[in-house]
C-alpha positions as CSV (number, residue, x, y, z in Angstrom):
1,X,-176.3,-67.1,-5.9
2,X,-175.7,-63.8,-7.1
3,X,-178.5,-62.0,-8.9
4,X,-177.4,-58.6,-11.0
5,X,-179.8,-56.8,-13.3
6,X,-179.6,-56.3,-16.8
7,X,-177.6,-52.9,-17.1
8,X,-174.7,-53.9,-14.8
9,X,-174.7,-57.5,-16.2
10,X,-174.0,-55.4,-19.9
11,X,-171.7,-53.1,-18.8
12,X,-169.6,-55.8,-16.4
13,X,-170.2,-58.6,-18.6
14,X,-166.4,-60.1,-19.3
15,X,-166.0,-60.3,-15.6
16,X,-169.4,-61.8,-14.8
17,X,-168.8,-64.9,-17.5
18,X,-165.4,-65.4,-16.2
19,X,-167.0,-65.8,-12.6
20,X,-169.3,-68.0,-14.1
21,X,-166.8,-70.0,-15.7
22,X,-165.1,-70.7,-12.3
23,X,-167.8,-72.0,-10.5
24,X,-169.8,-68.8,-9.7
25,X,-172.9,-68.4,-11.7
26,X,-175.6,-65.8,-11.2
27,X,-178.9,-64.3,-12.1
28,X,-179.5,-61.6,-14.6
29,X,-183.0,-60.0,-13.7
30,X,-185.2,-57.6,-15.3
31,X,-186.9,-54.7,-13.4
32,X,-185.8,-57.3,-10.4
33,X,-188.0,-60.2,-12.2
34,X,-185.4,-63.1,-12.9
35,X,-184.7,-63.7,-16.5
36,X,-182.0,-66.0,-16.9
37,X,-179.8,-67.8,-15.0
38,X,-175.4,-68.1,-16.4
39,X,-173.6,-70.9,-15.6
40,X,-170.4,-72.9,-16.7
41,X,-170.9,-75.5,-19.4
42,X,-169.8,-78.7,-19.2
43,X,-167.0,-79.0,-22.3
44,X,-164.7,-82.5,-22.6
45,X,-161.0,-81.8,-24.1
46,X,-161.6,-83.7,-26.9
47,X,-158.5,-83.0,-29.6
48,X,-159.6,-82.3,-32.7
49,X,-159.8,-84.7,-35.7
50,X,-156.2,-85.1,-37.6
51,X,-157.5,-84.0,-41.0
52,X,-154.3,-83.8,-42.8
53,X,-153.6,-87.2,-44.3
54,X,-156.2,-88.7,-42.8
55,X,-156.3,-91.6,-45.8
56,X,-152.6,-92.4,-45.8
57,X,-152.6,-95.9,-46.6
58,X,-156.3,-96.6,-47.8
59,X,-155.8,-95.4,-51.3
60,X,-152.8,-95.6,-54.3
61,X,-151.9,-93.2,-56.4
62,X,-149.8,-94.2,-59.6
63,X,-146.0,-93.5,-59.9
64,X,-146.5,-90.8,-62.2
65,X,-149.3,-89.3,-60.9
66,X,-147.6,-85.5,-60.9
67,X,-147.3,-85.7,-64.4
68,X,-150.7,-86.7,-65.5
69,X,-152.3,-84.2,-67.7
70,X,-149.2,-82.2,-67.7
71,X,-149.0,-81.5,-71.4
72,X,-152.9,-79.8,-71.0
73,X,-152.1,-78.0,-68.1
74,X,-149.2,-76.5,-69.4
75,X,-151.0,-75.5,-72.6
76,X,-153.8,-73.9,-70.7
77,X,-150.7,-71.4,-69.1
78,X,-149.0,-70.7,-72.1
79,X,-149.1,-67.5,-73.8
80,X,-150.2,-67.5,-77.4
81,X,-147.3,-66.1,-79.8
């Protein structure tokens, strides 16, 4: 395993973590003492949850649900003359 120290693990970073993300990890050490150890994580494909609709069917909304309230709303826009 690769050991690197501190300074060229900052200034070569992006390439060290891709490394480590394909199966190469390595050491970063401190005045040649080693500190920590990078390796590639473990992460499952999982989609994400659909969110959008995501009670179609569970709940009813009445037929005129879009115009509930409409008169108030409208009032609350109107200019005053």
């Amino acid at each position: 395993m690769r050991t690197v120290n501190i300074h060229e693990a900052k200034t070569h970073l992006s390439r060290l973590v891709e490394q480590a993300s394909n199966g190469e990890p390595f050491i970063i050490a401190k005045a040649g003492k080693p500190m920590v150890k990078v390796s590639a994580v473990d992460v499952q494909d999982t989609p994400q949850p659909k969110r959008l609709g995501f009670l179609a069917g569970q709940i009813d909304a009445p037929d005129d649900f879009n115009e509930i309230g409409k008169e108030e709303i409208e009032a609350l826009f109107s200019v005053a003359k």
